[in-house]
C-alpha positions in Angstrom: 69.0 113.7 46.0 67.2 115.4 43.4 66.2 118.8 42.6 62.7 118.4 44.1 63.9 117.5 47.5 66.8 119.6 47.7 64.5 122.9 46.6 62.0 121.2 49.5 65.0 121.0 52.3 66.0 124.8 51.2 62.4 126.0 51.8 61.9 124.1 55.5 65.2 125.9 56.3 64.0 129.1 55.3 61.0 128.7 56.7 62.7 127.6 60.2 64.8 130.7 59.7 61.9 132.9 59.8 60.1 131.4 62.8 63.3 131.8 64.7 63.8 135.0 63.8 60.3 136.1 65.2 60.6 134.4 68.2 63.9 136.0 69.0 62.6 139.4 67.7 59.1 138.9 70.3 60.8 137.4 73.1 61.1 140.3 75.1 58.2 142.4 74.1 55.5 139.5 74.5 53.8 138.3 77.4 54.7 134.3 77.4 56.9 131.9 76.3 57.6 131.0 72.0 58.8 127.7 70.9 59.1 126.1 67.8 57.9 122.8 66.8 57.8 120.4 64.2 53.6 122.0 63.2 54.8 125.6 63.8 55.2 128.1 66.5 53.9 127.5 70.0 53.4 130.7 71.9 51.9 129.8 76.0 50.5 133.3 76.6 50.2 132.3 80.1 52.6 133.4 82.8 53.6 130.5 84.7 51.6 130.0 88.1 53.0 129.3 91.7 52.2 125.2 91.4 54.2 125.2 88.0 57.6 127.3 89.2 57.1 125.7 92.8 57.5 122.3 91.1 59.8 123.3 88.7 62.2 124.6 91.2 61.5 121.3 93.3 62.4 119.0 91.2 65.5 121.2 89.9 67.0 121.3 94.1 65.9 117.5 94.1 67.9 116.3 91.2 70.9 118.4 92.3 71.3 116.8 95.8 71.7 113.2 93.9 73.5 114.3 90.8 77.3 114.4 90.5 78.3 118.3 91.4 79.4 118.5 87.2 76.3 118.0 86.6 73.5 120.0 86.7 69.7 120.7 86.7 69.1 124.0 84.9 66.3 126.1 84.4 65.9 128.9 81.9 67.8 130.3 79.0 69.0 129.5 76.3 67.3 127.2 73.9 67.7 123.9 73.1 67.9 123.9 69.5 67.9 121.3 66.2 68.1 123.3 63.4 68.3 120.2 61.0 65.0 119.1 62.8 63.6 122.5 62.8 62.8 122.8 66.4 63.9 125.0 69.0 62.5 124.2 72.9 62.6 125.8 76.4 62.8 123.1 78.5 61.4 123.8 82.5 64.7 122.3 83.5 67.8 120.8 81.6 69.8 118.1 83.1 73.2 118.8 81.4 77.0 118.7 82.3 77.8 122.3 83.6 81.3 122.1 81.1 78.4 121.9 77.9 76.8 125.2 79.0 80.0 127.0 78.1 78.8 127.7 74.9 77.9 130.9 72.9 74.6 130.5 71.6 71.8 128.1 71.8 72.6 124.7 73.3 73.2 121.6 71.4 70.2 119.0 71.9 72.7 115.9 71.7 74.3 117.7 75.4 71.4 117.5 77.1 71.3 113.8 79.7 67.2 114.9 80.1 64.2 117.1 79.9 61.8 117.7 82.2 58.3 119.6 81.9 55.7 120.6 84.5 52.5 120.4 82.1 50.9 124.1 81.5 47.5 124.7 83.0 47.2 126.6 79.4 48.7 123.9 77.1 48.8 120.6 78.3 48.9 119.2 74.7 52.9 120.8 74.5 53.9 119.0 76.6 51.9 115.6 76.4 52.3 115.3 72.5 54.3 118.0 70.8 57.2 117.7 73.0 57.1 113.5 73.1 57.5 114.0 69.6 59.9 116.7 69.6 62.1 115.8 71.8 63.4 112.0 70.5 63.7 114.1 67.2 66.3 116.6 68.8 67.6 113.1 70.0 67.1 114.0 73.8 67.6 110.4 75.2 65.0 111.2 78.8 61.7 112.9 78.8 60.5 113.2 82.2 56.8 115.3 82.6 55.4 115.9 85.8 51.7 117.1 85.7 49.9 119.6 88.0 46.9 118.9 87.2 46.1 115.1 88.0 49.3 114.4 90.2 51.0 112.1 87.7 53.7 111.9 85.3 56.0 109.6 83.2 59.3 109.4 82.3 60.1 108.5 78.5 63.3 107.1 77.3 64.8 104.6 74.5 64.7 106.3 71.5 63.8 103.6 68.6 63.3 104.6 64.8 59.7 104.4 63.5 58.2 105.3 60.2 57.2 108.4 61.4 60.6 109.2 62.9 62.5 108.7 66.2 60.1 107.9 69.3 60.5 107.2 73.1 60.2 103.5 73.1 59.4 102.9 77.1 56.9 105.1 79.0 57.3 104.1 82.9 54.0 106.5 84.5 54.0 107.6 88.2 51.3 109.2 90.3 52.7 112.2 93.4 54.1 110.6 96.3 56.2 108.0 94.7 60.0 107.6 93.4 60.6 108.6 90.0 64.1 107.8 88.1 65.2 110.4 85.7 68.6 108.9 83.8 70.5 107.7 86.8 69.3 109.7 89.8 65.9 108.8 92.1 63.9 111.7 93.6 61.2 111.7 95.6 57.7 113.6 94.0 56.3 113.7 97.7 54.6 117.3 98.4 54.6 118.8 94.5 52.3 121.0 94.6 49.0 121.0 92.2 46.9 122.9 90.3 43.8 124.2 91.9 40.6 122.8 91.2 
């Protein structure tokens, strides 16, 4: 390695060290919901809407009446972070084994079976790109988004190296009212709510 690089890896760590250390220092004193990413910091100012946490909170009950009773579909704190990567997410709900939660901390990304998102009215583009790149990076193997506003989704899965860095290799897309597999475990997406028009 030489000095270059090295002096190039200490400055991305410092620089992740500072982004985390606003989020954490905002995250209770501002409106919304900070992430970081790959480009930077990703603040959705918007408070989530009753088609988001209805669907959120659907899908979590869903997965949990198919899923083995150690495992679970959870919503909420903390973080999923890769420091190495530089990236620390929220996902809506985390399909994990309830024994990796007992953790101090932020959660380790390589724990996590899946992540699932309900697109943002305000920010579709997090979910749709940042996190499909983000999220084979932390080396989440299942990316499921389920989107509000049209009434589709797709579920993204077998992580492949490119030049760019890890990607989803498959996409599989559904539209509301059909099955949709998420690692091992079928739900229905019958009667999701959307977003107004």
């Amino acid at each position: 390695m030489t000095i270059a690089s090295k002096n190039a890896q200490q400055g991305a760590s410092h620089r992740y060290r500072a982004m985390r250390d606003f989020v954490q220092s905002t995250d209770d004193t501002v409106p919304g919901k900070f992430e970081i990413t790959k480009e930077g910091i990703v603040h959705d100012m918007m408070a989530p809407v009753g088609p988001h946490e209805l669907t959120v909170l659907r899908v979590r009950k869903r997965l949990e009446k198919v899923m083995p009773e150690e495992i679970v579909a959870h919503t909420g704190e903390p973080d999923v972070e890769g420091e190495s990567e530089g990236i620390m997410r929220r996902p809506d709900v985390m399909v994990i084994a309830e024994a990796d939660m007992e953790i101090e901390g932020t959660f380790d990304p390589r724990t996590i079976c899946a992540a699932v998102e309900v697109v943002s009215r305000s920010n579709p583009d997090n979910d749709w790109v940042g996190k499909i790149r983000d999220y084979p990076l932390l080396g989440i193997p299942v990316y499921a988004i389920f989107d509000p506003r049209t009434g589709e989704g797709a579920v993204l899965t077998d992580i492949h190296p490119t030049p760019d860095g890890p990607r989803y290799a498959t996409r599989k897309d559904f539209v509301y009212g059909e099955d949709v597999t998420i690692v091992d475990w079928t739900i229905s997406t019958e009667g999701l709510p959307r977003y107004p028009a």
